[in-house]
N, C-alpha and C positions, 0 to 999 in steps of 0.2 A: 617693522612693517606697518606702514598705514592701516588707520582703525575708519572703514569705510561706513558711514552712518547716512542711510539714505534718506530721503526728505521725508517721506511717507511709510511709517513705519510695518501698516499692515499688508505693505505688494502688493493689492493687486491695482491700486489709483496712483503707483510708484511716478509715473512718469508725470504725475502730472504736478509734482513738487518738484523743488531742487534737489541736488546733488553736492554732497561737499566730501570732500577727501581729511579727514581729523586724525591728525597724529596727537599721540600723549601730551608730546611739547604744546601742543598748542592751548589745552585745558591748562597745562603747568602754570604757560606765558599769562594767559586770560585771569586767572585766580590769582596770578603774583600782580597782575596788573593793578585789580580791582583792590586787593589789597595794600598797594602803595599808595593807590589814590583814598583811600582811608587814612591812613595813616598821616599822610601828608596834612588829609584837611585837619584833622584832631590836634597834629602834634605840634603842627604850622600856623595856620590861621586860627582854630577856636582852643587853641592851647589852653587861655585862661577864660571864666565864663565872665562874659558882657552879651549885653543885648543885643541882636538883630535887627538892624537901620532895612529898612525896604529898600533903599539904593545899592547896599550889602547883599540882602538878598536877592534882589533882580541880575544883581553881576555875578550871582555867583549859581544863578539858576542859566544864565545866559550860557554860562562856560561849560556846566555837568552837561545842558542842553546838547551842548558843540561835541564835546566827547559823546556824547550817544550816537550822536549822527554820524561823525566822523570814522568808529567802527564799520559803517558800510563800505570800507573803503578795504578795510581786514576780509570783509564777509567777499567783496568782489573777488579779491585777487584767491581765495580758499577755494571760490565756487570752481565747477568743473567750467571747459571752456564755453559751452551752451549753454550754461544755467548763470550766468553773471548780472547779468538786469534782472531776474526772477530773484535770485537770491536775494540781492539787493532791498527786492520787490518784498520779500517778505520777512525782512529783518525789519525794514522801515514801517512796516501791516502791526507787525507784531509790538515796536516797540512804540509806538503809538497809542496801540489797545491798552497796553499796560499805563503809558503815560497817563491817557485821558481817565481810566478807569480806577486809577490810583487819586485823581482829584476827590471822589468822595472820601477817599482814606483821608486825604489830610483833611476834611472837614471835622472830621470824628474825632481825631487827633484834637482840635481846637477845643472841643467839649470837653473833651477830656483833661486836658490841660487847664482848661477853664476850674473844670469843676472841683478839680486838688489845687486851684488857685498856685498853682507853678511860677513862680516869678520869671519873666522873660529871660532873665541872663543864664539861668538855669535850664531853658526850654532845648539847646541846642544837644547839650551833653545826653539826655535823656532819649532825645530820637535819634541821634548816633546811634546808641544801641539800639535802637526801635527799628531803625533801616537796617542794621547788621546783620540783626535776627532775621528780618523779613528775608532779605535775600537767601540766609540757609534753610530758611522753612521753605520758600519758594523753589530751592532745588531740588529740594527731598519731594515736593510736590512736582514737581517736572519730570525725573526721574521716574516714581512711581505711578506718574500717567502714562507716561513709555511704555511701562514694564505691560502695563493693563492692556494698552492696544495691541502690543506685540501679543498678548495672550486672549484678549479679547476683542475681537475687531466691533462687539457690537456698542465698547464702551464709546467708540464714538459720536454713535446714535443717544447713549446715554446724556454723555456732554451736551449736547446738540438739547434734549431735554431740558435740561438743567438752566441754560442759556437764557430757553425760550419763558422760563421759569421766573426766573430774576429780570427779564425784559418790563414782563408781564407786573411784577411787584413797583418795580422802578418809576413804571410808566402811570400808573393805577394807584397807586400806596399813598394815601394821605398822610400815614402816620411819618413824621421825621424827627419824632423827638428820642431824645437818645438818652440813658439814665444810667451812666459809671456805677453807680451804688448798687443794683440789679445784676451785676456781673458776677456769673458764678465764679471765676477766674479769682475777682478778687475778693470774695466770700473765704475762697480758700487760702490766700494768702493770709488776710486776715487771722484765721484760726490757727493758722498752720507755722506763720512764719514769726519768732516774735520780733517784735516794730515795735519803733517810736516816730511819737504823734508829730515831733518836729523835722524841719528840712536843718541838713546839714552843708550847708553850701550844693554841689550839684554833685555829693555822695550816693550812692545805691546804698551803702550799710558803712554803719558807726560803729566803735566797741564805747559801749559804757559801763563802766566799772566793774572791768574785765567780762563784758557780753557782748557778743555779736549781734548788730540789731539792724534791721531792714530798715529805711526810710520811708516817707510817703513816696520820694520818687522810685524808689524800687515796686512800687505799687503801680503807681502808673506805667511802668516799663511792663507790667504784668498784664493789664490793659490792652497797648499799645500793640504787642505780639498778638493777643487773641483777637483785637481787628484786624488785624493784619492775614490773620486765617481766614478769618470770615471772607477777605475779598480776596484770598487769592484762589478758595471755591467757585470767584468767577472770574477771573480773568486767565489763569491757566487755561479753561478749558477753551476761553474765548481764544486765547495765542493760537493754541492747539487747530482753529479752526482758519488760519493763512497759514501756518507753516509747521510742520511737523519733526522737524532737523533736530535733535537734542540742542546741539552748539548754539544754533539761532535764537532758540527759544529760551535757554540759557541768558545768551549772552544779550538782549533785547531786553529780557526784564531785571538783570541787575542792572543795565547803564539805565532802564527809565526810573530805579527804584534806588540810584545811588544821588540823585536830583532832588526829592521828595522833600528832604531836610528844608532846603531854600525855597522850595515852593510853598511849604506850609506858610515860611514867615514873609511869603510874598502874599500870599490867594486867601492863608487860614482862615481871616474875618469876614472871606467876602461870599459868601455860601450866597446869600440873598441877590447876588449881582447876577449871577449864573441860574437863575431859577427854570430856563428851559435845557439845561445842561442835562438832566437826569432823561429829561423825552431824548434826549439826541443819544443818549447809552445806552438806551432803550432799542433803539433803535436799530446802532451795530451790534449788540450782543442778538438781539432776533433777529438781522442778517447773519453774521456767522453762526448760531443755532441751526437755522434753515441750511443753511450749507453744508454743515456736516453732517446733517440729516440726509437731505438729498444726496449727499458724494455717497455717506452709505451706502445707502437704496439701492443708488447706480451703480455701484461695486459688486452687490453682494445682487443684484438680479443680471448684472450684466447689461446696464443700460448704454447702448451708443449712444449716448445725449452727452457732450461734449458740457454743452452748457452749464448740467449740475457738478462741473467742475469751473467755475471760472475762472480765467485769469487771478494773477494776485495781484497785478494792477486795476481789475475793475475791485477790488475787495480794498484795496490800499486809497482807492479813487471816493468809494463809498465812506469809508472812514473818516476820510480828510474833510469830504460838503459837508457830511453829516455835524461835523463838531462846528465846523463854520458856522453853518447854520443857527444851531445852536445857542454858538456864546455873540454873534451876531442880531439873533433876537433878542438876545435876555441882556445884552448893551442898551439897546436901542428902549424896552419895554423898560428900561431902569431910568434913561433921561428924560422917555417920557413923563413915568413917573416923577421926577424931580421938577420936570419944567409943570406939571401942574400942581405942584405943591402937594405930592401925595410920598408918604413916607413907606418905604418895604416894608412888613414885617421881619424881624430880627428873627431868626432861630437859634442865631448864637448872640449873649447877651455881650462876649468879650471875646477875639480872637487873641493870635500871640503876644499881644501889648499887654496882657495882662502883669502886674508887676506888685505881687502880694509881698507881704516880712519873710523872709526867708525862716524864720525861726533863731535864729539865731538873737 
């Protein structure tokens, strides 16, 4: 029998998401899918570790890009007959949010990479498992924000908090320095795990002289995961605020979060080129905050105001100027800079070009 998962988990704003009909097979299909397409990149293309060419990376960002989008096409023909451009409407909301709010992630990635001096041919194999992770942490946090609303309809007013929260730091926050060595995560590995100081080609763990031993890259993969937490504290709840579908919101942030790899070793070094990129996330994270604020409200006092539900094309509409905007300002504020002889500040001193002794 069909497993019926409606858009909107707490009823009473039901109609104002989609509707999708999810059989088992279709989760089956979806996980064996994402799964092959892992496998394929690993086992196929980065079989052996070599460096990442930026013409490499742009084609091969181009292509995750195409399968992202190209799932709208799964999400159409799932959806019920009424809900097929909505649906649409808010796989493409969602899987955007995640894309565009995953760019600070791979910033963070770069320092860090940076800061264990990771030699590039080695950079690939390590956020392989760094995307792997993210994506099953990212379920477990999908699910268990399900479970919350289904149980507490006020968590979405929580979220909505939380949102306006992180808007607010994004927008405001001078501080962008980031410091690997201060991470409790890797405090603990340190003490806990025993390591050796050198890299062994692109190994997590060595045995030396009959010991099993951690790598620095097994460090950074420890890293790697724990920012990976950090932002999916905002961007779950941010999905959560276009589309409420388990499937959608599933399936939206693994296809924006299985791209990540290429984009780092496309965008990594270029933090400084995007410098109004944080006001413009700013931005959709305090629209959707408000939204799920307001649909509360309206729910839970029974507001006829249509409005504090919007469309998920004006929410999909919002997201798209918003980013325009954006990376369109902080293009243009970058040539200016260049054509008068005025140099960015760096915050990253080396993105994925970085190319240390492997230790060996």
């Amino acid at each position: 029998m069909p497993i019926v998962l409606p858009g909107h988990v707490i009823g009473a704003a039901s109609s104002k998401y989609v509707h999708l009909t999810v059989e088992p097979w279709h989760w089956v299909a979806l996980i064996a899918f994402v799964v092959t397409l892992l496998l394929v990149d690993l086992l196929l293309f980065h079989r052996r570790a070599h460096k990442i060419s930026v013409r490499e990376a742009a084609i091969e960002s181009a292509v995750w890009i195409s399968i992202g989008l190209a799932f709208t096409g799964v999400i159409y023909l799932m959806a019920d007959p009424g809900d097929k451009g909505a649906a649409v409407g808010e796989y493409l909301a969602a899987f955007l949010i995640e894309q565009s709010l995953s760019v600070d992630n791979v910033f963070v990635w770069a320092v860090i990479l940076t800061y264990f001096a990771v030699p590039a041919k080695y950079q690939f194999r390590v956020l392989f498992w760094g995307v792997f992770g993210a994506i099953a942490l990212r379920g477990a946090f999908i699910f268990a924000g399900v479970a919350l609303i289904r149980t507490f309809a006020a968590t979405l007013a929580v979220f909505g908090l939380i949102l306006l929260y992180t808007a607010f730091k994004l927008a405001f926050s001078d501080d962008d320095s980031i410091d690997p060595n201060s991470s409790i995560a890797l405090r603990i590995v340190r003490r806990v795990v025993p390591s050796t100081p050198d890299l062994h080609g692109q190994n997590l763990f060595v045995r030396e002289h009959g010991k099993l031993l951690a790598t620095p890259l097994f460090a950074v993969l420890v890293l790697i995961e724990g920012t990976d937490i950090i932002f999916a504290f905002d961007s779950i709840p941010a999905i959560f605020g276009v589309t409420q579908h388990v499937f959608i919101v599933f399936s939206a942030v693994t296809f924006a979060m299985l791209g990540l790899r290429a984009l780092y070793f496309l965008v990594g070094g270029m933090q400084d080129r995007f410098r109004y990129l944080n006001y413009g996330l700013a931005v959709i994270l305090a629209f959707v905050g408000l939204k799920l604020i307001l649909g509360f409200t309206a729910d839970t006092f029974s507001f006829p105001v249509d409005e504090l539900h919007p469309p998920v094309w004006v929410s999909l509409g919002v997201i798209i100027v918003t980013l325009a905007v954006a990376i369109v300002a902080s293009l243009r504020a970058d040539a200016k800079d260049v054509a008068n002889g005025v140099d960015p500040p760096h915050r990253i001193s080396s993105g994925p070009e970085v190319d240390a002794s492997d230790g060996n």
